[in-house]
N, C-alpha and C positions, 0 to 999 in steps of 0.2 A: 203396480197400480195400488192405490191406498186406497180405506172404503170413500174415503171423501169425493175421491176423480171418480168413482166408480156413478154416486151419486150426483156429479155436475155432468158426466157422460148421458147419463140417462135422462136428464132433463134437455141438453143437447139435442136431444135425438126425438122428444119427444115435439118440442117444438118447431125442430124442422118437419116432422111426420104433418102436425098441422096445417102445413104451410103448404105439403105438395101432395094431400088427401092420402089416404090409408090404403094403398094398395096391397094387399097378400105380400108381397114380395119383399115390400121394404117393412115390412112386419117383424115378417122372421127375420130380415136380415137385425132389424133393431134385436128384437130377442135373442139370436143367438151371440150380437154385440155384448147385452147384455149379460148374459150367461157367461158368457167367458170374463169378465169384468168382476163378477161375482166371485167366480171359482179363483180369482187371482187373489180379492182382497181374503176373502177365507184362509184361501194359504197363508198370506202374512200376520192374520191373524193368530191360526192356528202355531203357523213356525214362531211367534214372541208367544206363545203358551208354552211351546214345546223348551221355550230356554227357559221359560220361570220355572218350569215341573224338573228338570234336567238339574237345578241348581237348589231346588228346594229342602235337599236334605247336606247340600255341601256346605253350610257354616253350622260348628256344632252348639254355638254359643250365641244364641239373642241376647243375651240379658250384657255381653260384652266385658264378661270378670275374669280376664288376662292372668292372674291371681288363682282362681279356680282352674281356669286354664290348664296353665302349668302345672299342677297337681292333678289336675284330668292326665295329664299327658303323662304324666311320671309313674302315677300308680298304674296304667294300663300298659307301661313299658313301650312308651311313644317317644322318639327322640326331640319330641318339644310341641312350639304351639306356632302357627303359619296364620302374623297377622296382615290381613289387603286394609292399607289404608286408601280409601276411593273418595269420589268426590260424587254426583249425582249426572254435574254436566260434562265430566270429563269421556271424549270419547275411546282414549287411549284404557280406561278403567271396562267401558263397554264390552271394548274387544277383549277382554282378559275373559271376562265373564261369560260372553257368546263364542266365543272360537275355542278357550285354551280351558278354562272351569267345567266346559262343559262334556270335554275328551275322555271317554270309559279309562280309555288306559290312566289319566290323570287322576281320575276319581277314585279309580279301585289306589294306585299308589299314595294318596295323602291321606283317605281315610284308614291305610293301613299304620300309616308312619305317624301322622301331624293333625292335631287338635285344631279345629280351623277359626276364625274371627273377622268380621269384619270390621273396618274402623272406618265412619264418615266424618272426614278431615271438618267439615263446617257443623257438625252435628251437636245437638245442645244436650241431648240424652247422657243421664249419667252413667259413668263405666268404672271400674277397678284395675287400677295397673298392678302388675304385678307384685307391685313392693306392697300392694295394699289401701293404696288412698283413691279414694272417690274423687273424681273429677271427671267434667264435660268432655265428650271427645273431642270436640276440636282444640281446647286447651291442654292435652295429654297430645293429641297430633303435632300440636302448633310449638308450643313451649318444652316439653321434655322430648320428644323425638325430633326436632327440627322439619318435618316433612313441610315442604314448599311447595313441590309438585305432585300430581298424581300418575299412576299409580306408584306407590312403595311399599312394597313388602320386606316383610320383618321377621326374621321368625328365630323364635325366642328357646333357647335349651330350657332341660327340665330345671335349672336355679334361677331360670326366670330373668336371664341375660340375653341382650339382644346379641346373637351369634354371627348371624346373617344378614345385611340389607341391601337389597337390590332395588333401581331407581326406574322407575318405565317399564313398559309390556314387554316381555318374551317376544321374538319372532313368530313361535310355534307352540304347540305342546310339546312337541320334544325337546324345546330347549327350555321349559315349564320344568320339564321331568328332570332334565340334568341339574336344573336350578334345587331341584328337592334335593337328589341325590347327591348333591354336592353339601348339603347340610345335614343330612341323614348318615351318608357313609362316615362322618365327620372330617373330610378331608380340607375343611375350611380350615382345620387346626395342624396343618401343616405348615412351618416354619417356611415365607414367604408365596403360599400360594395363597391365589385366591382365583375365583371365578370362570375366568378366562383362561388361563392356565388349565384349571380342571376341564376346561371343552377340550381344550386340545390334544389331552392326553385319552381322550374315552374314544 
């Protein structure tokens, strides 16, 4: 229940209450209607706090300089930088963000390993690509990475090369995790593997 139902519940009830006089009984029953209606939307309020608090130190880079990045990544001896290119309405991006971003075991393993970024494919804000040039993100999404759909993650070795690209959400965090560690271990530079192959063999 949204706080909105909660608020046409309660007027519901109030004008039925009018209608068949204020007995004690249907009182409380209103008010404990109420009460529980309350205690729901709070939850969902609280539980979409709990994901912005959960994710609010997972991208290391607001200002979006892929460039700085990559040298963030290099000098701290990080095997690169892990860019989500997302959209706003996409809900296949949501769920990366609420189920898979927001997994302890995912977050202790990328802040050990990978410099994080986000990139919004329609975004007008300006960024640094790695090679160094200024441009809008969604013209660095659109024209130099090809990205069509959402979600696409990228992630880029410490010379600032895209190593890795994976197209659409993970199942899980554990297939999040094997996604890292198939880029980390560097097993992607294995003469004909790639991705799938790596699941199968872990």
């Amino acid at each position: 229940m949204t706080a909105n139902d909660v608020s046409s519940q309660f007027l519901s009830d109030r004008t039925m209450g009018q209608g068949a006089g204020r007995s004690s009984g249907s009182t409380a029953h209103r008010l404990a209607r109420l009460g529980v209606g309350l205690l729901l939307a709070i939850g969902v309020v609280f539980s979409s706090v709990g994901h912005a608090q959960d994710l609010e130190d997972f991208w290391d880079d607001p200002f979006k300089d892929l460039k700085a990045d990559v040298e963030q990544a290099r000098d701290e001896g990080k095997a690169g930088v892990f860019a989500f290119f997302e959209m706003e309405e996409c809900p296949f991006c949501h769920r990366m963000k609420t189920q898979v971003f927001t997994d302890p075991a995912v977050q202790e393993y990328i802040k050990e390993n990978l410099v994080t970024v986000s990139i919004d494919i329609e975004g007008d804000v300006m960024m640094t690509t790695p090679d160094g040039e200024e441009m809008k993100e969604k013209d660095y999404a659109f024209k130099e990475k090809r990205v069509r759909a959402t979600p696409v993650m990228i992630f880029f070795d410490t010379d600032g090369e895209s190593a890795v690209r994976y197209t659409g959400p993970t199942q899980s965090p554990e297939e999040f995790r094997q996604l890292m560690k198939f880029f980390v271990s560097g097993a992607y530079k294995e003469p004909g593997m790639n991705f799938f192959k790596y699941k199968k063999q872990q």
